[in-house]
C-alpha atoms as one frame of an Amber mdcrd trajectory, in Angstrom:
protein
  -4.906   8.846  -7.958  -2.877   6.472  -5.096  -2.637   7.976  -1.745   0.004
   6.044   0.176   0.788   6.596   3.816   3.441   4.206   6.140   3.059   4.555
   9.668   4.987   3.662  12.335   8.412   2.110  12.597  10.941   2.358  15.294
  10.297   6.623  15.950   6.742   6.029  14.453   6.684   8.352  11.699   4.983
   8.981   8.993   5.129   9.397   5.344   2.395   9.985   2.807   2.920  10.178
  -1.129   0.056  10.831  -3.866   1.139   9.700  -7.108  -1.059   9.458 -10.673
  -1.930   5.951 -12.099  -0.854   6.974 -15.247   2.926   7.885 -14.024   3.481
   4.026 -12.701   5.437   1.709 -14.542   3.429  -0.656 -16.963   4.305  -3.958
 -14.286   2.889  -1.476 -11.121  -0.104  -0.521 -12.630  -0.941  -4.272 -14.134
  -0.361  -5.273 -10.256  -3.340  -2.742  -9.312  -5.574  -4.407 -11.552  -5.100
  -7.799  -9.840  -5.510  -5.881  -6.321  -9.265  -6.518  -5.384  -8.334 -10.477
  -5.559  -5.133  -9.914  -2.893  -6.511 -10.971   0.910  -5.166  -8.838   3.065
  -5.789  -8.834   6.910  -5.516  -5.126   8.767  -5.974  -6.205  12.516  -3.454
  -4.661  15.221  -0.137  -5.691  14.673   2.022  -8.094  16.504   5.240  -6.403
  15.656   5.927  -3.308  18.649   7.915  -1.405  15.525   6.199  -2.503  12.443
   4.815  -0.581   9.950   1.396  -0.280   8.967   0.643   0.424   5.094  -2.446
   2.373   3.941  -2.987   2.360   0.022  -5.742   4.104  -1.465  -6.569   4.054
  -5.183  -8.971   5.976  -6.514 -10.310   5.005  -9.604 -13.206   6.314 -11.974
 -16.178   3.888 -10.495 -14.903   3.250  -7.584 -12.385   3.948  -4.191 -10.610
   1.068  -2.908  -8.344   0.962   0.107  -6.023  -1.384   1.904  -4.615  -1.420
   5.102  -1.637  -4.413   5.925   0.508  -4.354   8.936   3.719  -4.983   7.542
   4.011  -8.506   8.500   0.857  -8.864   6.363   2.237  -8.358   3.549   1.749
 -10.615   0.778   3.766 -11.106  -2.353   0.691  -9.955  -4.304   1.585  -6.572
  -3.014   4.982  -6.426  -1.580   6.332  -4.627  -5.031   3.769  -2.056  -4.842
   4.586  -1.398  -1.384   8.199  -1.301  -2.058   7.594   1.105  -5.340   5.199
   3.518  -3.141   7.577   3.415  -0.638  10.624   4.823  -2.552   8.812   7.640
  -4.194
């Protein structure tokens, strides 16, 4: 299971989506694979209306969970962002 939230934003709101592994596209669910190897840094942002990403995946062995401010993100992850975030 992936538990996505984005927070903040101009009018700070919210949205959370929970979506199965197995109902990714092949390319999205390769790119979770090669997650654990993306650096990420999740300190405050410097961006007044950024948006903060939280990605959990939940996996058989194991949790793993990611925060990035938005002007954190990396190419590594930028399309899984952009796929969670259109659901």
């Amino acid at each position: 299971m992936i538990r996505f939230k984005r927070e903040g934003g101009f009018v700070g709101l919210s949205k959370t989506k929970e979506v199965d592994e197995k109902d990714l596209p092949e390319d999205i669910r390769e790119l979770l694979d090669e997650l654990p190897e993306v650096k990420v840094r999740s300190g405050k942002s410097v961006r007044r209306d950024g948006f903060k990403y939280t990605i959990e995946i939940e996996g058989e062995k194991r949790t793993r969970k990611y925060t990035i401010n938005e002007e954190d993100v990396t190419a590594a992850i930028a399309p899984l962002i952009t796929y969670l975030d259109k659901l």
